[in-house]
C-alpha positions, 0 to 999 in steps of 0.5 A, a space after each residue: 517536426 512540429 507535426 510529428 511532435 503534436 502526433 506524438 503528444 496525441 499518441 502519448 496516452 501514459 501518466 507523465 505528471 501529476 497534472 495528467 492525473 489531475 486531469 482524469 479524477 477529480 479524486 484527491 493527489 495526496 503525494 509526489 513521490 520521487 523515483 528511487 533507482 535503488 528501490 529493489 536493492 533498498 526498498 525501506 529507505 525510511 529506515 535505511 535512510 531517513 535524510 534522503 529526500 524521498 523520505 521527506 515525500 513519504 512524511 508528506 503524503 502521511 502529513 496529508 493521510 491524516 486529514 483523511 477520514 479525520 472522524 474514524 479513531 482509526 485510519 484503515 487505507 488499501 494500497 494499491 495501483 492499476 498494474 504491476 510494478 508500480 511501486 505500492 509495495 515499497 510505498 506501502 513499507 515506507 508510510 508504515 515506517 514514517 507513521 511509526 516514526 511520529 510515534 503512532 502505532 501502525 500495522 502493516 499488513 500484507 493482503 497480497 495473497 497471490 504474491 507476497 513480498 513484504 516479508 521476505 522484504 523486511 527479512 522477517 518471518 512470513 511462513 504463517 500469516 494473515 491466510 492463516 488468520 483468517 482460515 481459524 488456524 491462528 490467533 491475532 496476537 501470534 501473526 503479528 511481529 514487531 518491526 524495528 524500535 517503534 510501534 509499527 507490527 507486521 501482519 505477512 500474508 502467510 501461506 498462499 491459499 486457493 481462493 485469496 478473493 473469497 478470503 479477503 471478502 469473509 467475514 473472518 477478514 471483516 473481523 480481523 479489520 475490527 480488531 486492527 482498527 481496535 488495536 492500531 492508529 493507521 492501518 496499511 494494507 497492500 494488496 494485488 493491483 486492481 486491474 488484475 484481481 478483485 482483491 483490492 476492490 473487496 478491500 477498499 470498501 471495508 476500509 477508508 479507501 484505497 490509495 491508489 499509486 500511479 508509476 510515472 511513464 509506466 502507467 497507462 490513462 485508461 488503465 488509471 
């Protein structure tokens, strides 16, 4: 028995806890955030459900953002993570809304241009969005919507385009970043996961950096 259970550890190469991170990088954990059973029936569950105690996680991990890049007047981060489906979408909704919560103004802005998801999340209109901005079809100030009471804006993806990498890495896409950098205190930008597509990779050097998000029991060590 106790054979087969040191074979199973050795065997045993996903993420379990936050020390097996911590193991790996010597890069920062900025937060813990719990599993949420209910996250694709309630993915906001910062606006939904401010008491519950995953919102207290999210307060935290803002709490510790904001020691980041402390000498930037704006605070630009990638959300992002090795794979699918680990949560960095809801986790990128979540912080926007907690940021807004202690009364910064935040963009939330979905650089996810393969597969959009944050618009049709927040039941807002996505049909012409940051694509849009960055092909010269639209101004800045007319993709970008108030989302709830507080000063949080939503810039969705808008349509999809052929050539998402070539984008997000144009001078347009450097632009606009300025101008969201001029405009907001916190920048939250989701995008594809890193091991798929280039995208975030692009992103996160005109940027503070990239949180990366590793799903528990889901996420491999070498794909992390």
């Amino acid at each position: 028995g106790g054979a087969l259970a040191l074979l199973r550890s050795i065997l045993d190469t996903k993420i379990r806890s936050k020390s097996d991170i911590e193991a790996l990088t010597e890069l920062p954990v900025v937060g813990t955030v719990g599993k949420d059973s209910d996250s694709q029936k309630r993915p906001l569950v910062a606006l939904k459900d401010p008491r519950n105690p995953l919102v207290e996680s999210f307060r935290s991990l803002r709490t510790n953002l904001s020691y980041l890049n402390v000498e930037d007047e704006a605070k630009t981060f990638v959300i992002t993570s090795a794979g699918p489906n680990e949560g960095k979408t809801t986790t990128a909704m979540n912080l926007a809304v907690v940021m807004a919560d202690s009364g910064a103004r935040v963009a939330l802005v979905d650089a996810d241009l393969r597969k959009p998801s944050i618009a049709k999340a927040l039941g807002i209109e996505g049909g012409v969005g940051l694509s849009d901005l960055l092909a010269g079809k639209v101004a800045l100030q007319d993709v970008l919507q108030q989302f709830g009471r507080q000063q949080l804006f939503v810039l969705p993806a808008g349509r999809i385009p052929p050539n998402p990498s070539e984008l997000l890495g144009s001078k347009a896409m450097g632009k606009a970043l300025d101008m969201l950098g001029e405009l907001f205190d916190y920048v939250i930008i989701d995008t594809p996961p890193v091991l798929a597509v280039t995208d975030a990779a692009i992103l996160s050097k005109r940027t503070g950096g990239a949180i990366m998000i590793a799903a528990a029991a889901k996420v491999r060590k070498q794909e992390l």
